[in-house]
C-alpha positions in Angstrom: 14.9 -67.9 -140.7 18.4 -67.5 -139.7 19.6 -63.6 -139.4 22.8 -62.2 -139.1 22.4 -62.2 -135.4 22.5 -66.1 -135.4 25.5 -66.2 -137.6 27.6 -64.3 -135.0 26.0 -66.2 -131.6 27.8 -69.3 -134.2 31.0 -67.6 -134.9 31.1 -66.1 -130.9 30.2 -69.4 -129.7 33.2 -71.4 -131.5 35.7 -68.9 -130.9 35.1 -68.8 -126.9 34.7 -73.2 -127.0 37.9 -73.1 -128.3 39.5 -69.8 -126.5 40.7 -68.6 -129.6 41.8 -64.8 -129.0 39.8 -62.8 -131.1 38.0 -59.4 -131.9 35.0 -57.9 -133.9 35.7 -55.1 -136.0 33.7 -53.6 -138.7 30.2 -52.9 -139.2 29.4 -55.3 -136.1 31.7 -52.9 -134.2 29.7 -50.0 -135.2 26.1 -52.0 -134.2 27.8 -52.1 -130.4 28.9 -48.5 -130.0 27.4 -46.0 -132.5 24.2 -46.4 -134.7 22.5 -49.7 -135.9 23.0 -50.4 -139.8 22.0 -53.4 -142.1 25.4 -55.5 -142.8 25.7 -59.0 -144.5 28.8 -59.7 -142.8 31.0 -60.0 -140.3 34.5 -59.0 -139.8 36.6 -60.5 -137.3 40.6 -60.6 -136.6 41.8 -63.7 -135.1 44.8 -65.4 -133.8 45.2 -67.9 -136.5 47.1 -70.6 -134.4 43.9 -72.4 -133.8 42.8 -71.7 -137.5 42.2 -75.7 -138.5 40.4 -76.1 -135.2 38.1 -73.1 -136.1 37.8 -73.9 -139.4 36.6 -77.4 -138.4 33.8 -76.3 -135.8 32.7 -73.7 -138.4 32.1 -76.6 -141.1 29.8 -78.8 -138.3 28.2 -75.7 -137.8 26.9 -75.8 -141.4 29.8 -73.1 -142.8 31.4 -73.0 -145.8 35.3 -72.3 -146.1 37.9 -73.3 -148.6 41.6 -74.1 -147.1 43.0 -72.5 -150.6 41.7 -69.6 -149.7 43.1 -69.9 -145.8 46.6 -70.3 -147.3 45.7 -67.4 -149.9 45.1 -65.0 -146.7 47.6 -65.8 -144.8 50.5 -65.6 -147.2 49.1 -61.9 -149.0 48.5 -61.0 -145.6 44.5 -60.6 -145.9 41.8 -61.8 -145.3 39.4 -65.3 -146.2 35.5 -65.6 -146.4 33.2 -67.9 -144.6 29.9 -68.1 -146.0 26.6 -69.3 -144.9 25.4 -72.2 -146.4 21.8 -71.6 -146.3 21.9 -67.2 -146.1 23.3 -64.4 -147.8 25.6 -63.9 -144.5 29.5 -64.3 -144.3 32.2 -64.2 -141.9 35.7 -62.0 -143.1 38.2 -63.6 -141.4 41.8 -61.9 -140.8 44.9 -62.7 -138.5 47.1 -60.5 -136.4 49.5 -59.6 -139.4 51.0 -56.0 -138.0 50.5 -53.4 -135.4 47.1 -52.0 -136.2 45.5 -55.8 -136.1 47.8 -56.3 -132.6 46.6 -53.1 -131.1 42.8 -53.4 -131.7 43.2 -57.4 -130.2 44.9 -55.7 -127.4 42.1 -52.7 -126.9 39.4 -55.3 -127.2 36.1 -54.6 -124.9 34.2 -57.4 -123.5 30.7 -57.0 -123.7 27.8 -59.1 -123.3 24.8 -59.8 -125.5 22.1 -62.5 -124.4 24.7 -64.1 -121.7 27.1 -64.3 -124.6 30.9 -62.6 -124.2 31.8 -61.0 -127.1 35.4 -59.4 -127.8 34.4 -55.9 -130.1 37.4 -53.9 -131.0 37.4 -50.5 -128.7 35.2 -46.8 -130.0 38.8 -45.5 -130.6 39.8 -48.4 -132.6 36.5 -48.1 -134.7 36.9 -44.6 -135.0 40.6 -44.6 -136.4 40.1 -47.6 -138.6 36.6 -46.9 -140.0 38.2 -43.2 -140.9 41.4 -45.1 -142.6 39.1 -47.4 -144.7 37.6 -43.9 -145.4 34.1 -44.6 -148.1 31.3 -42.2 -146.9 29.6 -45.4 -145.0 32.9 -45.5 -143.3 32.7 -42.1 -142.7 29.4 -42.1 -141.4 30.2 -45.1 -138.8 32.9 -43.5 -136.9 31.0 -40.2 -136.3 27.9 -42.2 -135.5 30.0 -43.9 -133.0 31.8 -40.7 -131.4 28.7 -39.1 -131.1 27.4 -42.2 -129.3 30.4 -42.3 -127.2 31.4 -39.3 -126.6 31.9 -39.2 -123.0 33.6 -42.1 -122.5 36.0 -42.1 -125.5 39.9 -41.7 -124.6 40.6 -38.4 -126.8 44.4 -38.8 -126.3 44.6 -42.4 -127.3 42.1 -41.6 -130.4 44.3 -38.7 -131.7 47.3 -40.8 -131.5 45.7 -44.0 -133.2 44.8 -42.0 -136.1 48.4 -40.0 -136.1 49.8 -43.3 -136.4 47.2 -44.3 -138.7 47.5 -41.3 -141.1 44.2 -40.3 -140.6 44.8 -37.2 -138.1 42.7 -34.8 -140.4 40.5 -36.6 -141.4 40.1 -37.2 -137.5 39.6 -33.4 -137.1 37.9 -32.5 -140.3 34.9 -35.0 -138.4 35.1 -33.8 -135.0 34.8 -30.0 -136.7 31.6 -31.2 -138.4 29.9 -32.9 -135.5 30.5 -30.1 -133.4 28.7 -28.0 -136.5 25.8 -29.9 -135.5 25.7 -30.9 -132.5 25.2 -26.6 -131.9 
């Protein structure tokens, strides 16, 4: 039975075949840097230049994606599903539509996960965006990841993602709470 880890080797896989520049944000994000969670999808932003190509490879694979919605995305600016055929999984796919897509590409990490590279958007970026989308899930994903990463977190570049983001006190009202408990 496939699992939500097999979805991404696919979607990973394809995207580095094709050197498509990409990165994965979103729940997937919070599994690599703060606390593991149950999540049906995937979010990813990539550079949609090589979207046919992708979109092609993803179909082999056994995907299913609908061009109307593709064209849908791009124009509103947002993003288009790829579903599973056989699972409950799917893949959110966005472009690199403004600065806050552009800077989390940029800030990408390279990891590696069973000799597979992976491009996961940075703790900061997490942090910042997870605190913009702002439900309590969201909430709880960027202090899980602070906590996590802690140490190695660049403070300065954090504050000013979430300055720019409009998110500053919502930055501080969580770092006063997990200092609250972290006592």
């Amino acid at each position: 039975m496939r699992d939500i880890e097999d979805v991404m080797r696919d979607l990973v896989h394809i995207l580095n075949e094709l050197g498509t520049e990409y990165v994965i944000v979103g729940g997937m994000a919070v599994n690599c840097w703060g606390n593991i969670r149950t999540t049906r999808d995937i979010d990813v932003i990539i550079d949609l230049k090589d979207v046919e190509e992708f979109v092609k490879e993803m179909e082999k694979k056994g995907f299913i994606v609908k061009i109307e919605d593709i064209k849908k995305a791009i124009k509103e600016e947002s993003h288009f599903t790829i579903f599973d055929r056989e699972y409950v999984f799917h893949i959110d796919v966005k472009g690199v539509y403004g600065k806050r897509e552009r800077e989390s590409m940029e800030r990408k990490r390279e990891i590696e996960i069973d000799n597979l590279k992976i491009y996961v958007a940075s703790p900061e970026d997490v942090i910042a965006n997870k605190l913009l989308f702002g439900s309590e899930q969201d909430v709880k994903d960027a202090e899980s990841v602070y906590v996590r990463q802690k140490e190695k977190i660049n403070t300065d570049y954090l504050k000013k993602r979430c300055r720019d983001l409009g998110v500053y006190k919502e930055y501080k009202e969580m770092v006063k709470r997990i200092k609250k408990y972290m006592k």
